[in-house]
C-alpha positions as a Markdown table, in Angstrom:
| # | Residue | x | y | z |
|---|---|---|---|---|
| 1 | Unk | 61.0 | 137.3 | 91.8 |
| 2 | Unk | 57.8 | 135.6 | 90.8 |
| 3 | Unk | 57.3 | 132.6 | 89.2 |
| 4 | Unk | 54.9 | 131.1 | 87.2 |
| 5 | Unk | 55.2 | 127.7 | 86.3 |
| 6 | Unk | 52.6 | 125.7 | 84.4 |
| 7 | Unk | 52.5 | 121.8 | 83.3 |
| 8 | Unk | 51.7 | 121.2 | 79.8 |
| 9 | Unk | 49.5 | 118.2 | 79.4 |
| 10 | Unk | 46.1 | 118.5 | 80.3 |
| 11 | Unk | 46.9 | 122.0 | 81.8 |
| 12 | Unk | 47.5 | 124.2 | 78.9 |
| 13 | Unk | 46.5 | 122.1 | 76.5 |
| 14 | Unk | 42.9 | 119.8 | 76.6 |
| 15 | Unk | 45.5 | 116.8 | 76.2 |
| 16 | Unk | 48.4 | 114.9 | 76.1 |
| 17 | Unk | 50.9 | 116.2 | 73.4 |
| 18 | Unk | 53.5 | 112.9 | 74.1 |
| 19 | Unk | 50.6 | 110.5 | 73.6 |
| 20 | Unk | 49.2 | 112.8 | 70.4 |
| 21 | Unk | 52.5 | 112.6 | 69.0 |
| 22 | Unk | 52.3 | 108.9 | 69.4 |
| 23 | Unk | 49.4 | 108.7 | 67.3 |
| 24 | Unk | 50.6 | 111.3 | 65.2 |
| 25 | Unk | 53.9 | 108.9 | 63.8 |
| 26 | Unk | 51.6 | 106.3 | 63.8 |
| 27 | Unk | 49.3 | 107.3 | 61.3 |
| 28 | Unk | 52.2 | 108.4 | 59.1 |
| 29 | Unk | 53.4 | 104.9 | 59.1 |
| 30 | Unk | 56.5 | 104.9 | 61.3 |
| 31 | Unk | 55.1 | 102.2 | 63.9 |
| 32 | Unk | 52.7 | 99.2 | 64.1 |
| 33 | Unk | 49.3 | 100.7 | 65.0 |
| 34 | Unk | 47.7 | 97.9 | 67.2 |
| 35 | Unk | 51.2 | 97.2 | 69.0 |
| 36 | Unk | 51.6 | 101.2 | 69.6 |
| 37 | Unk | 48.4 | 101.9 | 70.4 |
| 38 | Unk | 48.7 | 98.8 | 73.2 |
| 39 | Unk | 51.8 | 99.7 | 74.4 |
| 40 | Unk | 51.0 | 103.4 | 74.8 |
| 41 | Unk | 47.6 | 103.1 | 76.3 |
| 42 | Unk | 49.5 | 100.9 | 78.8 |
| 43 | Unk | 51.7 | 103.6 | 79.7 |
| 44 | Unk | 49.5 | 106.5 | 80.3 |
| 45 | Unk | 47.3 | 103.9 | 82.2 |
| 46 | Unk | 50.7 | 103.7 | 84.5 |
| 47 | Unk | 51.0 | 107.2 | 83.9 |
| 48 | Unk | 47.6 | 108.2 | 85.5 |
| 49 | Unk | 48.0 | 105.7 | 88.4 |
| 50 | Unk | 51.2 | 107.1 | 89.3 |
| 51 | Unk | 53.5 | 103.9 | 88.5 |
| 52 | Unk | 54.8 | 105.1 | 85.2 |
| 53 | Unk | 58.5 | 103.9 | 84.4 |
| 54 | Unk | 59.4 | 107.3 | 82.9 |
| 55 | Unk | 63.2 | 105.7 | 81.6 |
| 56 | Unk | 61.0 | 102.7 | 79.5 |
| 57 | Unk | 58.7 | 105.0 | 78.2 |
| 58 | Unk | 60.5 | 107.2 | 77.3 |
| 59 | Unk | 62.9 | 104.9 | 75.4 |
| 60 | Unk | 59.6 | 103.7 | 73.4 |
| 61 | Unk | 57.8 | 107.1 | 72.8 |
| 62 | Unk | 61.5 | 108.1 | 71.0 |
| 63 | Unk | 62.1 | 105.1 | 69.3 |
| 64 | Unk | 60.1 | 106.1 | 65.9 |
| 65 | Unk | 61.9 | 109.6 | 65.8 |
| 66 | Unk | 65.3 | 108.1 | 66.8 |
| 67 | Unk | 64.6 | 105.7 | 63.5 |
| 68 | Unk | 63.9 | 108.3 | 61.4 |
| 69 | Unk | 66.5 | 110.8 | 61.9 |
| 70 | Unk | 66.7 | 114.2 | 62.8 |
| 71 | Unk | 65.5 | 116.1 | 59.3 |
| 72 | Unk | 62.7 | 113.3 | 59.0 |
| 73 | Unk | 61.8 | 114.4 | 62.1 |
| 74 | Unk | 61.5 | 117.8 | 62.7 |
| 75 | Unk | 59.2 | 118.0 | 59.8 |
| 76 | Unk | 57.0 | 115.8 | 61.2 |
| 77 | Unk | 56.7 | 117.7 | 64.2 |
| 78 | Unk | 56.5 | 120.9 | 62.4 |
| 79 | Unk | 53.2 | 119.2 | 60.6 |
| 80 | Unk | 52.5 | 118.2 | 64.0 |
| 81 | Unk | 52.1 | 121.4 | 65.4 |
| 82 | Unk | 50.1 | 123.1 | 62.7 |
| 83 | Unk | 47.6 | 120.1 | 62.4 |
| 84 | Unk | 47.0 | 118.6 | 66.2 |
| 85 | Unk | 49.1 | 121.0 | 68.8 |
| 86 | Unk | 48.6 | 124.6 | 67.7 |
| 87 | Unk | 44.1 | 124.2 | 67.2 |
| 88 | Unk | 44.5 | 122.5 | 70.6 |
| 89 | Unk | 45.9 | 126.3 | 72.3 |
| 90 | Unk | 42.5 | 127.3 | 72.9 |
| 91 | Unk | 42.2 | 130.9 | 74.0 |
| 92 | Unk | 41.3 | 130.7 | 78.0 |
| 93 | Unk | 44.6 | 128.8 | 78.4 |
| 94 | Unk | 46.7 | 131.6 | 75.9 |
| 95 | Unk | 44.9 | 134.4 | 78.7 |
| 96 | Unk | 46.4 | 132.9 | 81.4 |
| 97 | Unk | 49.6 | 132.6 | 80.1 |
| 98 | Unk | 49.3 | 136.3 | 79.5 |
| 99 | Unk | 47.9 | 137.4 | 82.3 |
| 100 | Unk | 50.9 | 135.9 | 84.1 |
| 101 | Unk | 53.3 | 137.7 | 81.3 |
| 102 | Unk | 51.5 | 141.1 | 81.8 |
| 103 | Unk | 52.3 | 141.2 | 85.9 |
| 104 | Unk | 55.9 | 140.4 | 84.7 |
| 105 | Unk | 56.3 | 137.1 | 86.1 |
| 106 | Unk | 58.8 | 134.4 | 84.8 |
| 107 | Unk | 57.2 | 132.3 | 82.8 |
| 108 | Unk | 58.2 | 128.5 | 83.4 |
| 109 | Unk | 57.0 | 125.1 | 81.7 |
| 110 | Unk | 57.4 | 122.3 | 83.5 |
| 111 | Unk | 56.4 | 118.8 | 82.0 |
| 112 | Unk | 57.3 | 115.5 | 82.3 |
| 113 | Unk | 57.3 | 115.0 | 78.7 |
| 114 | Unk | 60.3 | 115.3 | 76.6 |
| 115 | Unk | 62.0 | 118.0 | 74.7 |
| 116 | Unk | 61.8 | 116.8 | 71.4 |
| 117 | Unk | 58.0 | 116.9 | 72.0 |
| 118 | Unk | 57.7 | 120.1 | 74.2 |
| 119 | Unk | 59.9 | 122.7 | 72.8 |
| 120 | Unk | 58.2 | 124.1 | 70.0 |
| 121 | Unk | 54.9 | 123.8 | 71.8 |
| 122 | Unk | 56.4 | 125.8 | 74.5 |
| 123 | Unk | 58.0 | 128.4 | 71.8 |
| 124 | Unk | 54.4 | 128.4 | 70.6 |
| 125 | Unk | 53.0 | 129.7 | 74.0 |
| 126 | Unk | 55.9 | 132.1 | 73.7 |
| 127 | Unk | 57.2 | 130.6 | 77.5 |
| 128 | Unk | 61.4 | 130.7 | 77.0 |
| 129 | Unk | 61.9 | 128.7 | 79.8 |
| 130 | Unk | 61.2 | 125.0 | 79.5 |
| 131 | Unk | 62.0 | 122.4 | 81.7 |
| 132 | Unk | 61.2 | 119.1 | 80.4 |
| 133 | Unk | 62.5 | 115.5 | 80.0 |
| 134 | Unk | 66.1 | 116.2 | 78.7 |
| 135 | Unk | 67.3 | 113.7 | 76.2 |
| 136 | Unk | 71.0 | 112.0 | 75.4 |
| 137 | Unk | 72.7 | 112.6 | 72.7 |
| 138 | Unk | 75.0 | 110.5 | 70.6 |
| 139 | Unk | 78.6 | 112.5 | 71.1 |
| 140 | Unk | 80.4 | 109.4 | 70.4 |
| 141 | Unk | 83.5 | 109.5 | 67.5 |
| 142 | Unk | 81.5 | 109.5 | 64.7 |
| 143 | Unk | 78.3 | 109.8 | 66.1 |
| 144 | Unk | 75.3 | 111.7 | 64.3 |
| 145 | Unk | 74.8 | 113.7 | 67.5 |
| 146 | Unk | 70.6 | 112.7 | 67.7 |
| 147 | Unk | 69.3 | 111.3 | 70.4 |
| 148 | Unk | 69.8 | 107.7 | 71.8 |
| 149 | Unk | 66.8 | 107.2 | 73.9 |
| 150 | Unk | 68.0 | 107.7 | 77.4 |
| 151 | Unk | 67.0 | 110.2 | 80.1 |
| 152 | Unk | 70.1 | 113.5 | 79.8 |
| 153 | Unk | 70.1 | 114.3 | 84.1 |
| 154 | Unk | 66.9 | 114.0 | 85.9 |
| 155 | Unk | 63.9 | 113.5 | 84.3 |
| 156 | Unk | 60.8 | 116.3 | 85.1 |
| 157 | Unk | 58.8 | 113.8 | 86.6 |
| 158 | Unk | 56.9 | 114.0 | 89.9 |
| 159 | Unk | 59.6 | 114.8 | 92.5 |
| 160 | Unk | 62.1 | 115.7 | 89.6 |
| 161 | Unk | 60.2 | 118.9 | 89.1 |
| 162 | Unk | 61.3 | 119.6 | 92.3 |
| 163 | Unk | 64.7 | 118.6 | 91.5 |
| 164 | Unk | 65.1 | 120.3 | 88.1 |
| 165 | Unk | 63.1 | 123.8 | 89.6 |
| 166 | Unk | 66.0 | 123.6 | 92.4 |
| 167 | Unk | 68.6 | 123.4 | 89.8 |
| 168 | Unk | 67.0 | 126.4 | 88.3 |
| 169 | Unk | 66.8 | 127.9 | 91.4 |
| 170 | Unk | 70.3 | 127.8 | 91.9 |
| 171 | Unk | 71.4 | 129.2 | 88.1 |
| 172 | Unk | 70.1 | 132.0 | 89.1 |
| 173 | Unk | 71.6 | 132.3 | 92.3 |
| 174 | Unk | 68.0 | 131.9 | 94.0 |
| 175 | Unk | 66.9 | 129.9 | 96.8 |
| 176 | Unk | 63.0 | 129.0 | 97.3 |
| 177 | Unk | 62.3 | 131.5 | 100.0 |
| 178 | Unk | 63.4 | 134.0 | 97.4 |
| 179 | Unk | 60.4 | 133.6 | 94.9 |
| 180 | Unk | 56.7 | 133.9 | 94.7 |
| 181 | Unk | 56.1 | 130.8 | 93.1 |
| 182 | Unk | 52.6 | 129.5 | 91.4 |
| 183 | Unk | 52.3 | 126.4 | 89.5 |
| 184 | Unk | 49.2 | 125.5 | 87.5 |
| 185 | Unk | 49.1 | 121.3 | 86.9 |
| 186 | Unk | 46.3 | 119.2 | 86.5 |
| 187 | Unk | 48.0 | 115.7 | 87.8 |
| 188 | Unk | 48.7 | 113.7 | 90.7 |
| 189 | Unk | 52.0 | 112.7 | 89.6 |
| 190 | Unk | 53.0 | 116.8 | 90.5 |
| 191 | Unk | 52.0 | 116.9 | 94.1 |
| 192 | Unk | 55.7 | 117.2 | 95.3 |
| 193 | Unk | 55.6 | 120.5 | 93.2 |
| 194 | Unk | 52.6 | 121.8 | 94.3 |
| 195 | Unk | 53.8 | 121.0 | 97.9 |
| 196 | Unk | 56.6 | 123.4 | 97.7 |
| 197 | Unk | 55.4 | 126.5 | 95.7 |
| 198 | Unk | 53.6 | 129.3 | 97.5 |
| 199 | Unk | 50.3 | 129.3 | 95.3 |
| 200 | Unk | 49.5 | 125.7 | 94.0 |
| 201 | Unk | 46.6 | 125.6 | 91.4 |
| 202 | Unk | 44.5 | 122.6 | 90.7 |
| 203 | Unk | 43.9 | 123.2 | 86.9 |
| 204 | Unk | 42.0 | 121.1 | 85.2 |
| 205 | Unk | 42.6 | 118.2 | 88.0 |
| 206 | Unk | 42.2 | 114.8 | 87.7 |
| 207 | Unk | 39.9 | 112.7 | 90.3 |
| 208 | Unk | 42.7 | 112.5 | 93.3 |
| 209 | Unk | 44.2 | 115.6 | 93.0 |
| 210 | Unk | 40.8 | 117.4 | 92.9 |
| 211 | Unk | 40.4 | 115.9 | 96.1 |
| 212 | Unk | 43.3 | 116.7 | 97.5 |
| 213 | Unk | 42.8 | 120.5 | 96.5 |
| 214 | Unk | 39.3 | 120.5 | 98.6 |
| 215 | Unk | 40.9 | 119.0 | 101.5 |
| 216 | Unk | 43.8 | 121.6 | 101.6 |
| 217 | Unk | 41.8 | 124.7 | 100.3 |
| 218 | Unk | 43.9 | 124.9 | 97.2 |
| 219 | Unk | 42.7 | 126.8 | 94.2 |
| 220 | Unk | 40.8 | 124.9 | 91.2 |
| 221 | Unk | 41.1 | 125.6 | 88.2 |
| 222 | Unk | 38.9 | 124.5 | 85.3 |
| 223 | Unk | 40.0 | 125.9 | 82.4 |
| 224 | Unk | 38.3 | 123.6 | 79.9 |
């Protein structure tokens, strides 16, 4: 079988859909916009230096859409995706989805952002298979069934990917040596991925993992 497995931020798309989704709710109202805009820059700062906390931020990037309920929501995000996320699918990164789709590869997202975020963007790439930051649920007795705010398993984040593509792996009764594997990423933070597939691709890649590609000989990619 082969595999091609893309990040999302920054790789397919010329940014960060979690952190435009931040600014998104905030500009309809639904959080402070100097404390957001503080505490989220802080975050992706951790982010790109590799120290992120992914269970506190993720508990801050849901709390908004954990506030405003399911309904509330999903039409936000719908909105979302027809105003920031779906102009940002720029056509060089839609060919190499398809290019990957004509050879009849499995497609495979993998991002370290969550679900709630990611699932309609990856619907919108026309990937079926994403593997992203899962989130809990409220199945208590007489709860509304939305999410809580905590990680659901492992998060897809740095070695997680490794983690969560094993666990895939293994659904399908695969091993690693089974499968030509390619994954496109533009970050540090997914060097334990890129370590274990067959092709790694530095797309788009930041400062440190551009210079890790030259060392190694890896493939860059700059797609925008």
């Amino acid at each position: 079988m082969k595999l091609a497995l893309f990040d999302l931020d920054h790789t397919l798309l010329p940014l960060d859909s979690d952190y435009a989704w931040g600014q998104f709710t905030t500009r309809l109202g639904w959080t402070d916009n100097a404390e957001f805009v503080r505490r989220n820059d802080a975050f992706y700062r951790a982010y790109q230096a590799g120290t992120l906390d992914i269970h506190d931020y993720v508990r801050f990037a849901t709390d908004a859409v954990r506030r405003q309920g399911e309904a509330r929501a999903e039409a936000a995000h719908a909105d979302f995706m027809r105003t920031v996320i779906r102009p940002a699918m720029l056509p060089q990164a839609q060919a190499l989805v398809e290019q990957h789709r004509a050879a009849g590869d499995t497609l495979i997202i993998v991002t370290a952002t969550n679900e709630f975020v990611t699932r309609p963007i990856a619907e919108a790439f026309g990937v079926p298979d994403l593997l992203a930051v899962d989130l809990a649920r409220d199945t208590s007795a007489g709860g509304d069934g939305w999410i809580t705010g905590e990680i659901q398993g492992i998060p897809s984040f740095r070695e997680g990917k490794v983690v969560r593509m094993a666990q895939w792996l293994r659904e399908h009764e695969l091993q690693w040596p089974d499968v030509h594997s390619t994954f496109y990423t533009d970050s540090i933070n997914d060097l334990p991925l890129l370590e274990k597939v067959t092709h790694p691709v530095a797309t788009n890649p930041d400062d440190k993992l551009r210079a890790i590609a030259t060392q190694r000989g890896w493939r860059i990619l700059d797609l925008f």
